[in-house]
C-alpha positions in Angstrom: -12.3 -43.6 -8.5 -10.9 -41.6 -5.6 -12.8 -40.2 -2.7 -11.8 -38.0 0.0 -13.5 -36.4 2.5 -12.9 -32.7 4.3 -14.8 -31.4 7.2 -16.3 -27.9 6.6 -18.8 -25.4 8.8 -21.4 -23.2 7.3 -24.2 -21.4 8.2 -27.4 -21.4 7.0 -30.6 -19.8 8.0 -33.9 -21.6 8.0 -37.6 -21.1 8.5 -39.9 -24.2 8.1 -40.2 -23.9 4.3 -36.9 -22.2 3.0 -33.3 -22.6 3.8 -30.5 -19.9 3.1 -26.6 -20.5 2.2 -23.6 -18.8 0.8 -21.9 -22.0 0.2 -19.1 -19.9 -2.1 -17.8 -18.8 1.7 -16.3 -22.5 2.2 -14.8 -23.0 -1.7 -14.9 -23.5 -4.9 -16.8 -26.6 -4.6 -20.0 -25.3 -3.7 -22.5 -27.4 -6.0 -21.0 -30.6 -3.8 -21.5 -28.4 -0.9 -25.3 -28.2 -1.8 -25.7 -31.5 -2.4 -24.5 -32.7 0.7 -26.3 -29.8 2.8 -29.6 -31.7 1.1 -29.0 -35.1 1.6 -28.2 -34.2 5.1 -31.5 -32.5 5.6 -33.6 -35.2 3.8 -32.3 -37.8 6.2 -32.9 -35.8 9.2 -36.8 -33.9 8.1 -39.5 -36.0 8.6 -42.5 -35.8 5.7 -45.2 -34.8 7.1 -48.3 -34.6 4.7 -51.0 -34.9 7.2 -52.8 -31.7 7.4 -50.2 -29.8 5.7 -50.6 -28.1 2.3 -47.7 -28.4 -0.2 -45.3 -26.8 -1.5 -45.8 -22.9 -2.9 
């Protein structure tokens, strides 16, 4: 299996609880795009639970 790898920009819009994307601006690869965007994001967000309620 093959890999490559391409370096792409887009922007996204966040508040603490929701993030916004239009990853169909960079390709037609977006579902990778997304993927990527949320790995990303889980490695850099701490979990916090303490004091915090969930998820609505």
């Amino acid at each position: 299996t093959g890999s490559r790898t391409i370096d792409l920009e887009i922007t996204t819009l966040s508040s603490t609880h929701h993030v916004e994307m239009t990853p169909s601006d960079v390709g037609f690869q977006d579902r990778y795009i997304v993927q990527e965007v949320i790995k990303e994001m889980a490695k850099s967000r701490p979990i916090e639970t303490k004091g915090k309620k969930g998820f609505k």
